[in-house]
C-alpha positions as CSV (number, residue, x, y, z in Angstrom):
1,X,0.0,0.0,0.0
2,X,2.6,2.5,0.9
3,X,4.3,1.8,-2.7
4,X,0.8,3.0,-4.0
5,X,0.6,5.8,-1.4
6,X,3.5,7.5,-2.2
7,X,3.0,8.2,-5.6
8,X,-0.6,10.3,-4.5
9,X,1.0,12.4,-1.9
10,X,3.7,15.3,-0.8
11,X,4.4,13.4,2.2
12,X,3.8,10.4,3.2
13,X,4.1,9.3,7.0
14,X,4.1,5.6,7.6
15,X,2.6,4.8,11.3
16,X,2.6,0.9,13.3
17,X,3.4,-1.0,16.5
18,X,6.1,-2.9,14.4
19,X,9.4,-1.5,13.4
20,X,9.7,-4.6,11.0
21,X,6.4,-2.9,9.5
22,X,7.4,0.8,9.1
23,X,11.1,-0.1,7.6
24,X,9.8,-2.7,5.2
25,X,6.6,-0.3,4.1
26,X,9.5,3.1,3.8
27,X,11.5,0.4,1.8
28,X,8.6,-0.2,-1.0
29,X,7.5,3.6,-1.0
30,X,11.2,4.4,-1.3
31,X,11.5,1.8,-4.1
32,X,9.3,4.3,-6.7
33,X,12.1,6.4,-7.4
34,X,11.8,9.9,-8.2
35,X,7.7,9.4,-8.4
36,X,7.5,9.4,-4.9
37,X,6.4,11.8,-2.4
38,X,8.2,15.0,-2.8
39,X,8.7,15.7,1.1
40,X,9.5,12.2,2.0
41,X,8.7,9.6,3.5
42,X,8.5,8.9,7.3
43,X,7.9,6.5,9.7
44,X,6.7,6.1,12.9
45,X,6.4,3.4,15.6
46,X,3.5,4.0,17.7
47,X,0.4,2.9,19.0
48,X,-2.2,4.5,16.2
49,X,-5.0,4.5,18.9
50,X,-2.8,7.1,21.0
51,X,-1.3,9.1,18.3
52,X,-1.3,12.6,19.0
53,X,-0.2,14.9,15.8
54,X,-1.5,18.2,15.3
55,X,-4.8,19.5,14.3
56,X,-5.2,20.3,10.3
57,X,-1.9,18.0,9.5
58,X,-3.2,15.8,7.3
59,X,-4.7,16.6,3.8
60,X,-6.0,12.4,4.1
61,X,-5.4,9.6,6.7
62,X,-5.2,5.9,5.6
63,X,-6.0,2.9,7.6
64,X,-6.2,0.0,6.3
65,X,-7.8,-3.0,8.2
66,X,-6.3,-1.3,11.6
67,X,-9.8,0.4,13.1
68,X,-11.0,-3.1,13.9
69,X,-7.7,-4.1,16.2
70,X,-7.8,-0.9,18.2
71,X,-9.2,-0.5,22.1
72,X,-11.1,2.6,21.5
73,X,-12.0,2.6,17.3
74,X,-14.2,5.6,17.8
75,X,-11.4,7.6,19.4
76,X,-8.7,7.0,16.9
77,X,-11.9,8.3,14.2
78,X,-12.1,11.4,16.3
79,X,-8.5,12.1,16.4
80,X,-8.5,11.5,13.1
81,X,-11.1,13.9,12.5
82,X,-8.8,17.1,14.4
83,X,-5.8,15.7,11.9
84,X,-7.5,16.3,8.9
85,X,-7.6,19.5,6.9
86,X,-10.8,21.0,5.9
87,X,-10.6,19.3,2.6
88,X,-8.9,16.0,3.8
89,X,-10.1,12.3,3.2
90,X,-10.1,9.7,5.3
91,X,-10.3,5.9,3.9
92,X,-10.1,3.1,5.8
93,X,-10.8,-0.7,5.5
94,X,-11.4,-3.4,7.9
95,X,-12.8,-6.8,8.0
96,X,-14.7,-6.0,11.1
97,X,-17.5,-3.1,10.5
98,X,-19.3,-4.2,13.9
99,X,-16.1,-3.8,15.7
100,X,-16.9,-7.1,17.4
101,X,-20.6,-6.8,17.3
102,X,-23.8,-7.8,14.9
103,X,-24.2,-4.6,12.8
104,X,-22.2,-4.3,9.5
105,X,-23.7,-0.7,9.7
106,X,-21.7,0.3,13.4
107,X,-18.7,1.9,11.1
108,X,-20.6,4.1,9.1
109,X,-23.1,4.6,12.0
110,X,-19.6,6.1,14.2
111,X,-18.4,8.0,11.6
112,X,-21.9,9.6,10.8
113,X,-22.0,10.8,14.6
114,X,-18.3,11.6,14.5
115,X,-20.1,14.1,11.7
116,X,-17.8,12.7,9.0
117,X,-19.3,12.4,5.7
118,X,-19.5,9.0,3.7
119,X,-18.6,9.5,0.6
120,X,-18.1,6.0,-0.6
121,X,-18.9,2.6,0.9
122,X,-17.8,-0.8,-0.5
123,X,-18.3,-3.8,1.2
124,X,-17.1,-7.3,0.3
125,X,-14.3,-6.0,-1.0
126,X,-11.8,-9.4,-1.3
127,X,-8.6,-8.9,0.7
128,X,-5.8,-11.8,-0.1
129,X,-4.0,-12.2,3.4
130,X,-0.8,-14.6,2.0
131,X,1.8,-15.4,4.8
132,X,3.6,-18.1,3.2
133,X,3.9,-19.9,-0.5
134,X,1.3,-22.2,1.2
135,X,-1.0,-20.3,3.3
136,X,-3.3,-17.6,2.4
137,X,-6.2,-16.1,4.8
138,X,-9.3,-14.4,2.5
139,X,-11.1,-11.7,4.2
140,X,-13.9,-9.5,2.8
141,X,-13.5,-6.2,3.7
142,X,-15.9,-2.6,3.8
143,X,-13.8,0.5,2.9
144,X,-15.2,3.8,3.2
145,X,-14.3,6.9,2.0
146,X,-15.5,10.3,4.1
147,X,-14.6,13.8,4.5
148,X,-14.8,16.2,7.5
């Protein structure tokens, strides 16, 4: 993702609980050449759920199938609401919209209280999880695309 990421953006900041993570995902944005984001790109190892960056930072925030692993989902949405600019974009995907509960509708229902606005909702959406030449995990995700 961050290879496709860095191609969109002026900077790209790479955030996760696992060095490993953050080196190998700066590696493959890195790996684009002179494509890439113009201001560089950074990374971060940190607990998402507690990040604290400044309000308006962000022109978009990506995070993919992370909402669903996180204490407090609706809090990281609310911070994530202060990081964006007026204009900014969040998209995110998970294969857990109830966050543990019955109701595929619980994301959207958060952010529409969070006031974000859903621009775009896909569910089903096949994600190929490979881990080895001989195992592979399918999950069907629902990625969303809203404003502030």
């Amino acid at each position: 993702l961050s290879s496709l990421l860095v191609e969109r953006c002026e900077q790209l900041v790479l955030v996760d609980l696992s060095l490993r993570s953050v080196l190998c995902s700066q590696e493959k944005a890195r790996s684009r050449g002179d494509s890439g984001a113009r201001g560089g790109v950074g990374g971060l190892v940190a607990d998402a759920g507690t990040l604290e960056l400044a309000a308006d930072c962000a022109s978009a925030v990506v995070a993919a199938n992370l909402v669903d692993l996180l204490e407090e989902p609706s809090e990281f949405l609310r911070s994530a609401s202060r990081w964006l600019r007026s204009d900014g974009e969040l998209i995110l995907s998970t294969p857990e919209p109830s966050f543990g509960g019955d109701d595929d509708q619980t994301l959207r229902n958060v952010l529409e209280a969070l006031e974000y606005s859903v621009e775009e909702l896909r569910d089903g959406v096949p994600w190929l999880r490979t881990h080895s030449a001989r195992y592979s995990q399918i999950y069907w995700l629902q990625v969303v695309r809203a404003s502030i």
